[in-house]
C-alpha positions in Angstrom: -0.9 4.7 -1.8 -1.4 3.7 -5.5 -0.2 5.9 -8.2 -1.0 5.2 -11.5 1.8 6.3 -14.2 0.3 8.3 -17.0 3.7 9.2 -19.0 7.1 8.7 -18.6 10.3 11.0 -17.7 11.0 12.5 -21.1 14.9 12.0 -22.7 17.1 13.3 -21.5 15.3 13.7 -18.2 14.7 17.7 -16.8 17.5 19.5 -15.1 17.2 19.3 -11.4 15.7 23.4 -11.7 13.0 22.0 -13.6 12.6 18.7 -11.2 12.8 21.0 -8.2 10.4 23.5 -9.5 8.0 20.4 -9.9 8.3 19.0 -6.6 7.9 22.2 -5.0 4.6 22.5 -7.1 3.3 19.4 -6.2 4.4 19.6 -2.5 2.2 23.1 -2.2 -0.8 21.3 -4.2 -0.7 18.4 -1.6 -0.7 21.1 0.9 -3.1 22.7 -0.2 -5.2 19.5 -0.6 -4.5 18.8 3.0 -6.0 21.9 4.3 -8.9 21.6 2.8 -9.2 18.1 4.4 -8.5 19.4 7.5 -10.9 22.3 7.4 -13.7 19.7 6.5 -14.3 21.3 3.4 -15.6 18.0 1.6 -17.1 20.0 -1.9 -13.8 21.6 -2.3 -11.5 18.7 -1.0 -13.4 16.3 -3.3 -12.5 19.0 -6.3 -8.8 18.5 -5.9 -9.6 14.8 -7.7 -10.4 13.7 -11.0 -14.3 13.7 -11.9 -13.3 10.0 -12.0 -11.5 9.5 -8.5 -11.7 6.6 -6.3 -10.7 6.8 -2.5 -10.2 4.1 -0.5 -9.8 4.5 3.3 -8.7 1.8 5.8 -11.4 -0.9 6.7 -13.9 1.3 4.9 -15.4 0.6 1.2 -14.2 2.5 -1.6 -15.6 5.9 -2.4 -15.5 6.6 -6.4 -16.2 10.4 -8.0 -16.2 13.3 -6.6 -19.7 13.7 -5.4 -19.3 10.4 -3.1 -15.8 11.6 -1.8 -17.6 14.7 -1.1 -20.5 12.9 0.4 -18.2 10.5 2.6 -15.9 13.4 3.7 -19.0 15.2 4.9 -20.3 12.2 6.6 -19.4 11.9 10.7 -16.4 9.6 10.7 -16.1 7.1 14.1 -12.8 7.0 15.2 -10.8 4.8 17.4 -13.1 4.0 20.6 -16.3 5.7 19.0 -15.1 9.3 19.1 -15.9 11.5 16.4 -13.7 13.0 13.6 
């Protein structure tokens, strides 16, 4: 996984109530995200990314904006041995 860093930690850095409170928010959003993933919910899925995303999956080409996420998500995925995702 890439992540890009869009600002840094301000100083003095939060307390660890305000850190906490922020990984529990982002630990529920990435929930969240992964449901929607697993329920095959591609439109919705795709939402949880930047109008200007790019997703790149394993041996596959990259997918970039929403729409193609959406599009690709949707799509039948072969797994190992042919079966179907």
């Amino acid at each position: 996984m890439t992540i890009e860093v869009l600002r840094t930690l301000p100083n003095p850095p939060p307390s660890q109530e305000a850190f906490g409170a922020l990984y529990a928010t982002i630990q529920q959003f990435y929930a969240h995200q992964m449901q929607l993933f697993d329920d095959h919910d591609a439109e919705r899925w795709a939402g949880t990314f930047t109008e200007d995303a790019v997703f790149c999956r394993a041996h596959a080409r990259p997918a970039g904006a929403r729409p193609c996420l959406a599009r690709g998500e949707r799509a039948p995925q072969q797994g190992p041995a042919g079966a179907q995702r």
